[in-house]
N, C-alpha and C positions, 0 to 999 in steps of 0.2 A: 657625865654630868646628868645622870637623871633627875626626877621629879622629886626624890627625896631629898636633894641637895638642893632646891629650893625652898627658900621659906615665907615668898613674897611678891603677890603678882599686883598689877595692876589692867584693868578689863574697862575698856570703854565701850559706849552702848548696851549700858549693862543693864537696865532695865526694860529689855524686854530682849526677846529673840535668842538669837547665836550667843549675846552678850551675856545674858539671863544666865544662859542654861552653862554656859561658859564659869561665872564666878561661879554658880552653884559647884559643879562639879570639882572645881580646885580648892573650894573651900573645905568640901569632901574628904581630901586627901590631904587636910591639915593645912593649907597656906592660909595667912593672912590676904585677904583679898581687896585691893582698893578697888569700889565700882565708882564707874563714872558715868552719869548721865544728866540730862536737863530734868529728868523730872523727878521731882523731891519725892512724891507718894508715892511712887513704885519702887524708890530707891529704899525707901521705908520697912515697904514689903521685904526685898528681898534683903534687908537689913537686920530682920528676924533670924536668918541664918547664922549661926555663930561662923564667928571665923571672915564676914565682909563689911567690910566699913564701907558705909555711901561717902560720896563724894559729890555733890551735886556742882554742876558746873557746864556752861557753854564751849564746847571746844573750840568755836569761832573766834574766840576771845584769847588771841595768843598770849597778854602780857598777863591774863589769870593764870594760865597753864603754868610760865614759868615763875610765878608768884607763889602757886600753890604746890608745884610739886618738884620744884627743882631741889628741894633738902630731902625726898624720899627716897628710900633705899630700896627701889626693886628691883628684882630678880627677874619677874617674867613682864615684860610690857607685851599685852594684845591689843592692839588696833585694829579694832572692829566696829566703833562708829563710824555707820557711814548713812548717805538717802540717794535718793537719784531726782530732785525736785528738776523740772522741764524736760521729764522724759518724753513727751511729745514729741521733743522736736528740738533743734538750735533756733530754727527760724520762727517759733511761735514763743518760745521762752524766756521773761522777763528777764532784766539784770539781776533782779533780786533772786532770782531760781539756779541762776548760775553763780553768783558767789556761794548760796547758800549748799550748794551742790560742790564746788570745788575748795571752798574753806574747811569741810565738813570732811569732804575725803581723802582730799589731799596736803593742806598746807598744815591742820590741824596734827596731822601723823608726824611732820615733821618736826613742829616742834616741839609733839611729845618727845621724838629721839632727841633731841637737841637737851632736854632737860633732862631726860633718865639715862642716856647711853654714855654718860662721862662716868656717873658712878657704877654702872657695870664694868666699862674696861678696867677702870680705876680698883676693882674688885677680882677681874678676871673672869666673872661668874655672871653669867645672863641669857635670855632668851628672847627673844623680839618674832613676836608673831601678827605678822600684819592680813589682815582679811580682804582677800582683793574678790573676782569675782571670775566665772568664766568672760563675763562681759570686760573683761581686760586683754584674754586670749583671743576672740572672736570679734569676728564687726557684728554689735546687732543693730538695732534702728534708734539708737538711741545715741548722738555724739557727745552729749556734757557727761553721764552715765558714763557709756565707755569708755572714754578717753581720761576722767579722771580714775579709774582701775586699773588703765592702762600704766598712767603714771606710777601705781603705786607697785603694779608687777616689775617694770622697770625698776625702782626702788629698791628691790629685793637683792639683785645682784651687784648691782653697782655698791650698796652698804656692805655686802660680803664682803667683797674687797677692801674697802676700808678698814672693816674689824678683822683682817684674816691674819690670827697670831693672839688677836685679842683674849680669845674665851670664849665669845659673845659669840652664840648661835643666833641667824635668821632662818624663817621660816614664814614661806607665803600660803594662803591655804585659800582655793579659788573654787566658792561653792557654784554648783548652777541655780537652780529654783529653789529657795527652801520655804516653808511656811513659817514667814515671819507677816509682819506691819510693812514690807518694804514697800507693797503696789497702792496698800492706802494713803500713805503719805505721798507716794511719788506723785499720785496724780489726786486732782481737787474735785472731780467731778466721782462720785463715788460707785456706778454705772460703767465707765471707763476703766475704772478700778478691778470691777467685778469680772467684766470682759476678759482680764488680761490674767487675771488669777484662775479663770474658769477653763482650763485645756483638758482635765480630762484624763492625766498622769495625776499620779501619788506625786506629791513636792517632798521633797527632803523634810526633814525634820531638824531642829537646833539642836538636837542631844548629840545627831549622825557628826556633826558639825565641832561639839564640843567633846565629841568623844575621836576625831582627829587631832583636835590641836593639844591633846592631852598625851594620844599617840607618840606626836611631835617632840612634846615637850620630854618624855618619859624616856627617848633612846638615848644609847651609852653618848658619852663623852665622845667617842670616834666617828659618831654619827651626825650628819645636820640635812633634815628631811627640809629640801631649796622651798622646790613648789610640788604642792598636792590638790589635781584636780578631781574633784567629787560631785558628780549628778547623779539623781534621778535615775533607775533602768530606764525609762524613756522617755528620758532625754539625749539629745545628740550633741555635738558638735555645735557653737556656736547661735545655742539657744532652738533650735530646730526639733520636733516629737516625732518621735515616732508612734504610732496606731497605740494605742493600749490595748496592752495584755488580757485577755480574757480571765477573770479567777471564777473560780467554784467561789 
């Protein structure tokens, strides 16, 4: 079941980052591409691209989700919106930081499966590639953050099992630092922001990111790539740098 045997994804947080660079590249290789995002003007932008349709929409909003996409036919679901709002802390972080944090990463994923994964098995033919984070493998200083990527790496094999006979390949893809919007939004103080993006290492990049899940998506039918962890050369283990490399 490679890439070519699809003909139809759907990409959440697709206006901007991992998401972006994500529908671009599938639409590339011919899919129709549902993007989903909150924000109508950038979904505009990259609506320019033949071959992706916006979809503007809150994933918060579970009864939209299955309103709007429980009659679509696709083939590849990536969940890959996600934020980390009260990365400060458990203990300084409002209620609203924390639903908006675990609606967003966690229950929203769910009910996309819940809406798109009857007509995959129902098909035989699909791919679920959900965007979890090394912050799901590792403790970092962050418990609403980690623990809901934690959730969603847990996710990965438990649904395996579920679909195993179905068709329906998963696939978890657990980036470390990349250069996205993730540290402006997480935190409101834009100084703090600055702080935590400034280390000093090359971050990843969204192409490094959509040019795996494309990997993923593209091997034989015998194959199902579970989880693929991808940092930074320095980066380590569980968010940790090491020195940066000297270049010419």
């Amino acid at each position: 079941m490679a890439l070519s045997d699809y003909k139809t994804a759907l990409v959440t947080g697709a206006s901007s980052g991992i998401g972006w660079a994500t529908a671009q590249a599938l639409a590339a290789r011919g899919l129709t591409v549902h993007a989903v995002a909150r924000r109508e003007e950038r979904l505009a932008q990259l609506a320019e691209t033949p071959g992706i349709v916006p979809l503007t929409l809150d994933l918060r909003d579970s009864a939209a989700i299955h309103r709007t996409m429980g009659g679509l036919e696709v083939d590849i679901l990536v969940n890959n919106a996600g934020l980390g709002r009260g990365f400060e802390g458990l203990c300084t972080a409002t209620p609203e930081q924390i639903d908006q944090t675990l609606e967003t990463n966690v229950t929203s994923v769910y009910h996309l499966l819940r809406a798109l994964l009857p007509g995959m098995v129902e098909r035989k033919r699909g791919h679920v590639v959900n965007i979890g984070s090394t912050a799901g493998l590792y403790p970092i200083i962050s418990s609403i953050y980690g623990g809901s990527k934690g959730a969603v790496h847990m996710l990965g094999p438990n649904l395996r099992l579920e679909l195993q006979g179905s068709g329906v390949r998963v696939t978890e893809i657990c980036p470390g630092r990349v250069a996205t919007e993730f540290f402006d939004v997480a935190f409101d103080d834009p100084a703090a922001a600055a702080k935590v993006k400034d280390t000093g290492i090359e971050d990843l990049r969204p192409e490094d990111i959509s040019d795996a899940i494309l990997y993923a998506l593209d091997t034989p039918w015998r194959v199902n790539i579970s989880t693929l962890e991808i940092v930074p050369n320095e980066q380590s283990y569980g968010g940790m740098t090491l020195a940066p490399v000297a270049r010419d």
